[in-house]
C-alpha positions as CSV (number, residue, x, y, z in Angstrom):
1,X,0.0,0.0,0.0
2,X,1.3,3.6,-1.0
3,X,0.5,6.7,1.7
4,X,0.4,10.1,0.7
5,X,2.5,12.2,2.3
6,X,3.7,15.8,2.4
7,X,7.5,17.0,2.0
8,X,9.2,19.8,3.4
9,X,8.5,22.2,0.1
10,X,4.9,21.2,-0.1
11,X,4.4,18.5,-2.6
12,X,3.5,15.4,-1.9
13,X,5.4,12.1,-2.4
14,X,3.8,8.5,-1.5
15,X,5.5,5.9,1.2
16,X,5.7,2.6,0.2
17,X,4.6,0.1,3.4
18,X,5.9,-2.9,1.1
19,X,9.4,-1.4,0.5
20,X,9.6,1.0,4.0
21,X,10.2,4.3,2.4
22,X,9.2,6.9,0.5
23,X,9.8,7.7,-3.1
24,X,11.1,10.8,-2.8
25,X,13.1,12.8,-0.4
26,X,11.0,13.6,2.7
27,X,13.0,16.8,2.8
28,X,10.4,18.4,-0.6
29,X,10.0,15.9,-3.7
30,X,9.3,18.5,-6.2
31,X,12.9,19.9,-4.8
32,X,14.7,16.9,-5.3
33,X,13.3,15.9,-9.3
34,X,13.9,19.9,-10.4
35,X,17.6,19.6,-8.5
36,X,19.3,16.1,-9.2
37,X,17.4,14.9,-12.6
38,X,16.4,18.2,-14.4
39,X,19.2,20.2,-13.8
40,X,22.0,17.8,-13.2
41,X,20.8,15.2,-15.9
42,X,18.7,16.2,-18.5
43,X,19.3,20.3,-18.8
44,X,23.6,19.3,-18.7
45,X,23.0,16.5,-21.2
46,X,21.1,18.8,-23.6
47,X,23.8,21.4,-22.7
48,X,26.6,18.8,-24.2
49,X,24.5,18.2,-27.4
50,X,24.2,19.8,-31.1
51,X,21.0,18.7,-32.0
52,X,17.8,19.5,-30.5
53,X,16.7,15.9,-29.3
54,X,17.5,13.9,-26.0
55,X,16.7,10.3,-25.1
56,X,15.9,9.4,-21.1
57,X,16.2,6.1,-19.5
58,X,14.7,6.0,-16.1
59,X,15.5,3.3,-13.3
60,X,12.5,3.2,-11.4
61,X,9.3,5.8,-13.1
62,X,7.2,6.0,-9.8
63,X,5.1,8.6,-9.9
64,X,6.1,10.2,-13.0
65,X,7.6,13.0,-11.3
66,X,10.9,13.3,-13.0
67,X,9.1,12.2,-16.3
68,X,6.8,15.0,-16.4
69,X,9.5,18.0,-15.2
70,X,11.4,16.8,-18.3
71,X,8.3,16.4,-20.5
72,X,7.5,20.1,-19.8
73,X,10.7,21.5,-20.1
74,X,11.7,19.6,-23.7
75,X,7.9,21.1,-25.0
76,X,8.7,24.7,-23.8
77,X,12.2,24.3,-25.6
78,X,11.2,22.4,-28.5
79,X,13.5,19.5,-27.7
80,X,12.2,16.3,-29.1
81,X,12.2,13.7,-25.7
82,X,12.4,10.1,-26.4
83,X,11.8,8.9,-23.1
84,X,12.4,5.1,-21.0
85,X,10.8,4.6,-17.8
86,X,11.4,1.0,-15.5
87,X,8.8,0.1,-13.5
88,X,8.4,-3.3,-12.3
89,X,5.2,-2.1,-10.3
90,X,3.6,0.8,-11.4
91,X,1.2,3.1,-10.1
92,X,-2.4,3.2,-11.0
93,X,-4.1,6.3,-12.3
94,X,-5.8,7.0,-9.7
95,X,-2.9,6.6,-7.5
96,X,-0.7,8.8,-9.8
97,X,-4.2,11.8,-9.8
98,X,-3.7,12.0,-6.2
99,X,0.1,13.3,-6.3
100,X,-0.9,16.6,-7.4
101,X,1.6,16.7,-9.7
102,X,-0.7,18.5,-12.0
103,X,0.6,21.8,-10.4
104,X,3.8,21.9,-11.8
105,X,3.3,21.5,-14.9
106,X,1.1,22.5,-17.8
107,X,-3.1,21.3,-18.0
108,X,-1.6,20.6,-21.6
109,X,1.4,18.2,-20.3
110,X,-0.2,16.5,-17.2
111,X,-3.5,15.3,-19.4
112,X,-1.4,14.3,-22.5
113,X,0.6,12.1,-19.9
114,X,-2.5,10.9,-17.7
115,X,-4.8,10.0,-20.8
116,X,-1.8,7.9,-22.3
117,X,0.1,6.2,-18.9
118,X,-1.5,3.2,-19.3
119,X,-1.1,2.5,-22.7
120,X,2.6,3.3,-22.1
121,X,2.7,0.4,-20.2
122,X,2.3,-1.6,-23.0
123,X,3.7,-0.1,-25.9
124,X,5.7,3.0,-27.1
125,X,3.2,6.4,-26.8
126,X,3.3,9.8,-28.6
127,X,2.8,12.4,-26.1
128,X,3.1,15.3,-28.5
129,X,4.9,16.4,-31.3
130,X,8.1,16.7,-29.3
131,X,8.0,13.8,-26.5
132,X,7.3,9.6,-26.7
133,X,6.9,8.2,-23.6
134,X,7.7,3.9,-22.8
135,X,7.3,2.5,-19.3
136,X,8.9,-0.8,-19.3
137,X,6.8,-2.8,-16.7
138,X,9.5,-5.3,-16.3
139,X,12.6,-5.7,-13.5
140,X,16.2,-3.5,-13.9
141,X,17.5,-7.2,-14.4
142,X,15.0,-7.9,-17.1
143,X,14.9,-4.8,-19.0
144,X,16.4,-5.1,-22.6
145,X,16.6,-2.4,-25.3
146,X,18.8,-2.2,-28.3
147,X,18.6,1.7,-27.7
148,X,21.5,4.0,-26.4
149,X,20.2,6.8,-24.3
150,X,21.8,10.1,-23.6
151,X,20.6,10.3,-20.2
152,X,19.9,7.7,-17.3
153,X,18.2,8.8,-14.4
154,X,18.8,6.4,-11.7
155,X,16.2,6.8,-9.2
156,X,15.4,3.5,-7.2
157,X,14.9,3.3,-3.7
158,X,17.9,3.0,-1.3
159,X,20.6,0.8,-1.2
160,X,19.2,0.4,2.8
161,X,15.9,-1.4,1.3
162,X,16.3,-2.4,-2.0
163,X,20.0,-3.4,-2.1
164,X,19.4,-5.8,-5.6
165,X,19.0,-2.6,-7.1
166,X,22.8,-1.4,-6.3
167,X,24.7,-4.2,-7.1
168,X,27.8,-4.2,-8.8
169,X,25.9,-6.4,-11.9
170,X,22.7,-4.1,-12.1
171,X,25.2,-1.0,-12.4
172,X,27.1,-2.7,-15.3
173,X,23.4,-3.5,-17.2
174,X,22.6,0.0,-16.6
175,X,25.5,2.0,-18.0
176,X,25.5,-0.8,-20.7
177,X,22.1,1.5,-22.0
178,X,24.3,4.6,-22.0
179,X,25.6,6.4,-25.1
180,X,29.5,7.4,-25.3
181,X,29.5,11.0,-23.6
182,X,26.1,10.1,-22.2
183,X,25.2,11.4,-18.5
184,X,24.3,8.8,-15.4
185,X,22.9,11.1,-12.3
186,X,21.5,9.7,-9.0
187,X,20.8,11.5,-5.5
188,X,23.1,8.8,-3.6
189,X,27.0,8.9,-4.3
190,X,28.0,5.7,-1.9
191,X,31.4,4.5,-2.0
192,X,30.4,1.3,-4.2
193,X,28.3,3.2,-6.7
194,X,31.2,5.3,-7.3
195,X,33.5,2.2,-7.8
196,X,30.8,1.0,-9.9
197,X,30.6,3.3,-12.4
198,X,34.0,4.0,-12.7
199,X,34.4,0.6,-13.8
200,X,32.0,0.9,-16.5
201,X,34.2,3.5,-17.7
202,X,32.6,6.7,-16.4
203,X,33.6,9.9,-15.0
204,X,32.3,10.9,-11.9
205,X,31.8,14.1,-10.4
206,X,30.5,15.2,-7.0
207,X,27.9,17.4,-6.8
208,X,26.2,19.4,-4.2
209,X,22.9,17.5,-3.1
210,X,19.3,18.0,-3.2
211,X,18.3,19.5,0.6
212,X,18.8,17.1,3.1
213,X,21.8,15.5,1.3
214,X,25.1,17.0,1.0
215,X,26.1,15.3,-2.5
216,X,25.0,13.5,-5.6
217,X,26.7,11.7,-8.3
218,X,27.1,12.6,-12.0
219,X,28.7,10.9,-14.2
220,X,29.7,11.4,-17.7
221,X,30.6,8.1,-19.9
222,X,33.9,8.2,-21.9
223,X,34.1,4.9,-23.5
């Protein structure tokens, strides 16, 4: 069961009972998405490229948070988004309506994502003229994809509760999905994930962190 709950910059996030925590940072979710996957990830990716189009892999879609914020910000820009979402257990609609996430972005953006998010669990959606939207309702370990993105947001719960997630292996399969000069961020830069991603041949780089965390990890993959 999921439990709505209210962060520290007003928007809500849910709490997983099965899992034991929440899937955002308790210290403002809407904070967090804007700060580690917007702005470290996608806008620094988009930065780095010379055409106007970005593709997104994301380990673990939730709530569609961080799929949304990037949705908007590709359509105000006219950047065309290809975007990958894992999800081994999504979210129902109405789960998804109660977030509120409708707030932050455009009526345009939230309905063209609400009216479609179950058939994008099944198959590859158009959003809009700019943004295509997968959710791959499959396992991290499972997930296959002959595509190469330019961004992978890794954004599964905690190494504390869901250490198969973290693994040396599931870091390797991960990175494996990212393009040459591609961009891996996450809000957790342990000791191990560093190691991890260094071995796949990435550059890491230490960055502050969202509130209530003092860092975060980008990486940047050379070869």
């Amino acid at each position: 069961m999921n439990i709505l709950t209210k962060t520290a910059d007003g928007s809500n996030t849910l709490f997983n009972e099965t899992v034991g925590e929440h899937y955002h940072s308790s210290n403002g979710a809407l904070q967090e998405s804007k700060h580690v996957f917007l702005e470290a990830g996608l806008k620094f990716a988009i930065a780095q490229k010379d055409e106007n189009e970005i593709s997104v892999l994301e380990v673990g879609f939730g709530t569609g948070l961080n799929f949304i914020l990037s949705f908007a910000h590709c359509e105000e820009n006219n950047i065309k988004l290809d975007y990958t979402g894992i999800e081994a257990f999504p979210l129902s609609k109405e789960v998804m309506e109660q977030t509120g996430y409708e707030e932050y972005v455009s009526s345009t953006v939230w309905q063209n994502f609400f009216s479609k998010y179950d058939d994008a669990l099944n198959n590859k959606q158009s959003l809009s003229s700019y943004c295509e939207l997968e959710i791959a309702n499959t396992t991290l370990a499972n997930f296959k994809s002959s595509t190469k993105y330019d961004v992978i947001y890794f954004d599964a719960f905690s190494v504390q509760h869901q250490p198969e997630m973290w693994t040396d292996e599931m870091i390797a399969h991960t990175c494996s999905f990212l393009n040459v000069g591609g961009v891996f961020v996450s809000y957790s830069i342990t000791g191990n994930l560093k190691r991890a991603v260094k071995s796949c041949g990435l550059k890491v780089e230490k960055l502050p962190g969202a509130a209530g965390k003092r860092e975060m990890l980008r990486a940047v993959k050379q070869s």
